[in-house]
N, C-alpha and C positions, 0 to 999 in steps of 0.2 A: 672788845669791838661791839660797836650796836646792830641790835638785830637787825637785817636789810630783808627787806620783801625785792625779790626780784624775779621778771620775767625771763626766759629763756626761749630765744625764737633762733633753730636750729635751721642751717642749708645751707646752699653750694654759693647764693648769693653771687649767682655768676652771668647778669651782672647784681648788685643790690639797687633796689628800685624806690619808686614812692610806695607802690605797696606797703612794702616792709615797715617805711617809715610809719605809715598809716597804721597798720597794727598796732607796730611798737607802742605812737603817742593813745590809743584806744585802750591800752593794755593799762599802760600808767595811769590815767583816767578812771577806768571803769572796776578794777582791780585793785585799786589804790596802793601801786608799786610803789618803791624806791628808785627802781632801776629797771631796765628792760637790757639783756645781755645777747646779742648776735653773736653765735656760735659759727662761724666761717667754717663751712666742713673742708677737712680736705679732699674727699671723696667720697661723692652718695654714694653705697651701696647699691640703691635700687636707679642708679643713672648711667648712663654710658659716660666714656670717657673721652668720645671723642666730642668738641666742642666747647673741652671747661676749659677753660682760661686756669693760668698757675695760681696756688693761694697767693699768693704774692700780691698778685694783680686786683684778686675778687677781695682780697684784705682790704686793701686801698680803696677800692670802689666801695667798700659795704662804709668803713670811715670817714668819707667822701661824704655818703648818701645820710648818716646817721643825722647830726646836726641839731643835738639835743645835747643837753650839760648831763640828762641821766640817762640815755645810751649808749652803752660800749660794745663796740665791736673789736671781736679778737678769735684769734685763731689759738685759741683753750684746746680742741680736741688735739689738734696736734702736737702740743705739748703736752697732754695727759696722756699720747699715745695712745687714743681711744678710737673705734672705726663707725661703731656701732652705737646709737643712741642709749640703749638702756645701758652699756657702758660707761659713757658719758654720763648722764646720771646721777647713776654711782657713786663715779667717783669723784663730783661737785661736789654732793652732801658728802661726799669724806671728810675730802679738802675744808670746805665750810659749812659745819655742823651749824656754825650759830643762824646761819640764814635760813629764810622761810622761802623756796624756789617754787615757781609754777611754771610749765613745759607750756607754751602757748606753738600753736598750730594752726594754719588755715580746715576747714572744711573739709577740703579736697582730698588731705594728709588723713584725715578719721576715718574715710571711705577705705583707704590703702593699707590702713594702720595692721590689719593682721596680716600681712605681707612680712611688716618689719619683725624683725630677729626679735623674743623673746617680749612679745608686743603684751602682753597681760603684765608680766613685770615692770615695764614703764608704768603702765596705767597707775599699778598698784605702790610704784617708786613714789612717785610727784604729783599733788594735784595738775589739772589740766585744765586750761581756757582753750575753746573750741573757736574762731572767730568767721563768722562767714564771708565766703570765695564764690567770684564768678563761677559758673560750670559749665566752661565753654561758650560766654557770653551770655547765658542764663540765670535764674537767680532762686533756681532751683537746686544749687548745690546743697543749701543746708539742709534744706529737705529728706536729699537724696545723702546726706550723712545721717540725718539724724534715726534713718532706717536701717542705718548699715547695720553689717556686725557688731562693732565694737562699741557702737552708742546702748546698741538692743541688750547687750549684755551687761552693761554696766549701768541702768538705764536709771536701777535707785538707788545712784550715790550723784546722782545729778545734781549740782547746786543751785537755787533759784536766785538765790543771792547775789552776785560778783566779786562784791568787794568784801567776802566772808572766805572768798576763795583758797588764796595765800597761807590763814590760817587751819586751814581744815585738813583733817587726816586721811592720806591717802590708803583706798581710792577714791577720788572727788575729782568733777567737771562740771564745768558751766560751760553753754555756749551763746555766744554774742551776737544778735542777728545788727549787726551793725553797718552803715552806709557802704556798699561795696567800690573797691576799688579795681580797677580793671588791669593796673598795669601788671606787668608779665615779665619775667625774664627771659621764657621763650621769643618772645612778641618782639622784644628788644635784640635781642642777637638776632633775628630774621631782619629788621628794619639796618642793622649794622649791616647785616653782610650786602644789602642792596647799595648799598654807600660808594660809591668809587674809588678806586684806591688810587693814593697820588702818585703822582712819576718820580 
């Protein structure tokens, strides 16, 4: 099989948006992927439960939303029985040794990052693309990551490059101050639920 560069944009996708697409098509672009792969969680860890919609449903929606010949969305983790990202992972590069993965993330996820379970692990699993997020309709998120913890600490294995990214040994990131886009899937289920429900 030929080697595939491909992106990995991980979440609950509940619902999937243009955001997401907007990343994804930036990632392919700037990254010079093959493929950008949506990860449909079946459950964030760091989210409540009340409000998500079934995978079933956020499947459909992220499928829906995708609408590119090299994005796939799929519900992978629930099939690899995985909860936890640096799980995940794992046990991608198990599954497919010959592919070159990079974990792309908004902003806002970097700020949070040592929250998640076994977070220097990930770092140090898969290179990372960092892409910048509103913050809270500001445009000081990347900013306010690129201070955080987990930027400070890892701050020289930073890549200047992008499209070097893919192949570089982890740990490696770049981050992308690229055109922000607003949309939200908080933002959207609030706008849903004001909708009238029919008789």
């Amino acid at each position: 099989m030929a080697r595939l560069k491909i992106g990995l944009l991980g979440g609950s996708f509940n619902p999937a948006h243009e955001g997401h697409l907007h990343i994804s098509l930036l990632a392919l672009k700037q990254l010079r992927l093959d493929q950008v792969w949506w990860l449909v969680s079946p459950q964030n860890p760091l989210k409540a439960t009340e409000g998500m919609a079934p995978l079933a449903d956020r499947l459909a929606s992220a499928r829906a939303m995708a609408r590119h010949p090299a994005i796939h969305a799929s519900d992978l983790e629930s099939r690899l029985g995985t909860r936890y990202t640096v799980d995940t992972l794992g046990a991608l590069q198990k599954h497919w040794p010959e592919h070159a993965f990079v974990w792309l993330m908004g902003a806002d996820n970097l700020v949070q990052l040592p929250r998640w379970r076994r977070w220097t692990e990930i770092v140090e699993t898969m290179p990372m693309a960092i892409f910048n997020r509103s913050d809270q309709g500001h445009t000081s998120g990347g900013h306010r990551a690129l201070a955080g913890a987990a930027a400070t600490r890892y701050a020289r294995y930073r890549v200047l490059r992008p499209a070097t990214l893919a192949d570089a040994k982890a740990p490696a990131w770049c981050f992308l101050f690229s055109p922000l886009h607003l949309a939200s899937s908080t933002a959207i289920r609030a706008e849903t639920a004001k909708l009238p429900k029919e008789a």
